[in-house]
C-alpha atoms as a printed R data frame, in Angstrom:
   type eleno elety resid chain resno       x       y       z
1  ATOM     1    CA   UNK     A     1 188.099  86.326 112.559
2  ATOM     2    CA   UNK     A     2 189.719  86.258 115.974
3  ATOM     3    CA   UNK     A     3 191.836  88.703 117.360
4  ATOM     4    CA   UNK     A     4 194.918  87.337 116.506
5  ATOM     5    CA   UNK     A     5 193.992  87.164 113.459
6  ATOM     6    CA   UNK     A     6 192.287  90.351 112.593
7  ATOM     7    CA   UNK     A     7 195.635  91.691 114.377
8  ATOM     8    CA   UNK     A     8 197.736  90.565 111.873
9  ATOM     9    CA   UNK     A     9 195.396  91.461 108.799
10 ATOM    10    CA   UNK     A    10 196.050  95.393 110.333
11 ATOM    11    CA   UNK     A    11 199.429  95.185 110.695
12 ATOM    12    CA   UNK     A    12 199.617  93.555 107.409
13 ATOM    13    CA   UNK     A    13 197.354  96.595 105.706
14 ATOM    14    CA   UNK     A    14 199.003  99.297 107.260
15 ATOM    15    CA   UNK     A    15 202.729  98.252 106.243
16 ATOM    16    CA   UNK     A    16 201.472  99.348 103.158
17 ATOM    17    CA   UNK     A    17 198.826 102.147 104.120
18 ATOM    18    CA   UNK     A    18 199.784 105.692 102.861
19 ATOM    19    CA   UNK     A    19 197.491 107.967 104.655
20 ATOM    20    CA   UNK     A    20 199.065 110.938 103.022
21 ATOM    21    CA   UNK     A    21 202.612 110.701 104.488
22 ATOM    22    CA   UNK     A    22 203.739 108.109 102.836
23 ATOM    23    CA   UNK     A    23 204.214 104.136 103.826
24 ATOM    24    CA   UNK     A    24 205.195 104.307 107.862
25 ATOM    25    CA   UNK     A    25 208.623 103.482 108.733
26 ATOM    26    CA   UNK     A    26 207.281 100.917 111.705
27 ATOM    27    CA   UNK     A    27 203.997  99.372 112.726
28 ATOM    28    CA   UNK     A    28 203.427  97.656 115.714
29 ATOM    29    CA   UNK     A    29 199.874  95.804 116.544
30 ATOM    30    CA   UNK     A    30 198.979  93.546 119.198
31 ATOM    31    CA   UNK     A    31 195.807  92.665 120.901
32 ATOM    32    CA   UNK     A    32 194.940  94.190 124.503
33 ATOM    33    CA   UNK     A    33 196.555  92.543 127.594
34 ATOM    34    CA   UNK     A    34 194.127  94.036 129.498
35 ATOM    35    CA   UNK     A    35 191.020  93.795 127.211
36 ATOM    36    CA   UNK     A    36 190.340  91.242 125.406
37 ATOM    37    CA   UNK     A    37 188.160  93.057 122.458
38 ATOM    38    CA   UNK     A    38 190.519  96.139 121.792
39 ATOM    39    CA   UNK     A    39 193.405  95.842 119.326
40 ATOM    40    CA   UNK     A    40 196.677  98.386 120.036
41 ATOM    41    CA   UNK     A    41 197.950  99.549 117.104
42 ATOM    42    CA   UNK     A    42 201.615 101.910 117.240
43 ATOM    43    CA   UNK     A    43 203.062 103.449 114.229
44 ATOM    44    CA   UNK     A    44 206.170 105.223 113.619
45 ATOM    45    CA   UNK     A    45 205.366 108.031 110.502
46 ATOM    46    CA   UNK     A    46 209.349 108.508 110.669
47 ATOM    47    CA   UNK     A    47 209.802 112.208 109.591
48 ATOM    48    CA   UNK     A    48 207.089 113.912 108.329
49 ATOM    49    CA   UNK     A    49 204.607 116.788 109.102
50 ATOM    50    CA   UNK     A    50 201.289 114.896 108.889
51 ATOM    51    CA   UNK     A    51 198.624 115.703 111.504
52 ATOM    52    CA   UNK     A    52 199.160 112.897 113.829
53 ATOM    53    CA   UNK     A    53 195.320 113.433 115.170
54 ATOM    54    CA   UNK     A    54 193.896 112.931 112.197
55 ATOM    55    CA   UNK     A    55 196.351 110.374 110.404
56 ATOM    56    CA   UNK     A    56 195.162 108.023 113.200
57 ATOM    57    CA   UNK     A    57 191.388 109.032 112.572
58 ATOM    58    CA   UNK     A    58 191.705 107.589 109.032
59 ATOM    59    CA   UNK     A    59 194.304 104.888 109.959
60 ATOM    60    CA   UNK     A    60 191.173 103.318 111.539
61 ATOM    61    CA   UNK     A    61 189.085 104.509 109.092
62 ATOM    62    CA   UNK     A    62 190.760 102.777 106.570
63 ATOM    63    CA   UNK     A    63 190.976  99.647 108.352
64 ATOM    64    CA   UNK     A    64 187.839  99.286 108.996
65 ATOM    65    CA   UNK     A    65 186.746  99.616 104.951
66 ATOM    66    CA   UNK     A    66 189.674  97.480 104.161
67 ATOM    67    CA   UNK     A    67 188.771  94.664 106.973
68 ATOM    68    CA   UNK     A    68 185.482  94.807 107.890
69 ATOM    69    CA   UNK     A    69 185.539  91.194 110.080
70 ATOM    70    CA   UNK     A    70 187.520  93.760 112.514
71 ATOM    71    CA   UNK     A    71 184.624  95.381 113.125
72 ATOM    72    CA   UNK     A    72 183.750  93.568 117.001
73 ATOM    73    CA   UNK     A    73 187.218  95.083 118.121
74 ATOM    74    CA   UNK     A    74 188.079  98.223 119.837
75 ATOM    75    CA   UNK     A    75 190.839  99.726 117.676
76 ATOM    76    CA   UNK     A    76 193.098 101.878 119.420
77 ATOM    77    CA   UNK     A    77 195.550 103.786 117.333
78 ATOM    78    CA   UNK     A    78 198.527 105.698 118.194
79 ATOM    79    CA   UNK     A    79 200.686 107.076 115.522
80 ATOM    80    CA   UNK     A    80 203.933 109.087 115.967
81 ATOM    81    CA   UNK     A    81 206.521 111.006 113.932
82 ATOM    82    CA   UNK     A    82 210.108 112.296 114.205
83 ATOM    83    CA   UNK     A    83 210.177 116.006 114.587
84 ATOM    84    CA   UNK     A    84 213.587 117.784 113.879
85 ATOM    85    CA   UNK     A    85 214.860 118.912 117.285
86 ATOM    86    CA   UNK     A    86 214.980 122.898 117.448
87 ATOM    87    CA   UNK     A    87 218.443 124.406 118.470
């Protein structure tokens, strides 16, 4: 599987992934400009109060199980949420 590929197997997966907080509002996944064996994954969790930390530690957990020909690429994950702003 090449990059491209194994790119959009993730974002594929993880349009449906739960992970606890439900399905994620956006994903975003694209391979490395810079590097060409890491794959940059973004996620919006929309509003929720999941640990982002470790939501992103079994994000690529999870992908890895699911798709294991994604296994020669650097995965890095970055997950975020909307937090209610405090007044």
């Amino acid at each position: 599987m090449g990059i491209n590929e194994a790119a959009e197997a993730i974002e594929k997966f993880l349009g449906s992934y739960d992970g606890g907080s439900g399905a994620p509002v956006d994903v975003k996944v694209h391979p490395s400009g810079d590097d060409l064996d890491v794959i940059k994954i973004w996620v919006d969790l929309g509003p929720t109060k999941v640990n982002v930390g470790a939501w992103e530690k079994a994000a690529a957990a999870a992908i890895r199980e699911a798709l294991p020909d994604t296994g020669s690429f650097r995965l890095e994950v970055r997950a975020e949420v909307d937090r209610p702003s405090q007044m």
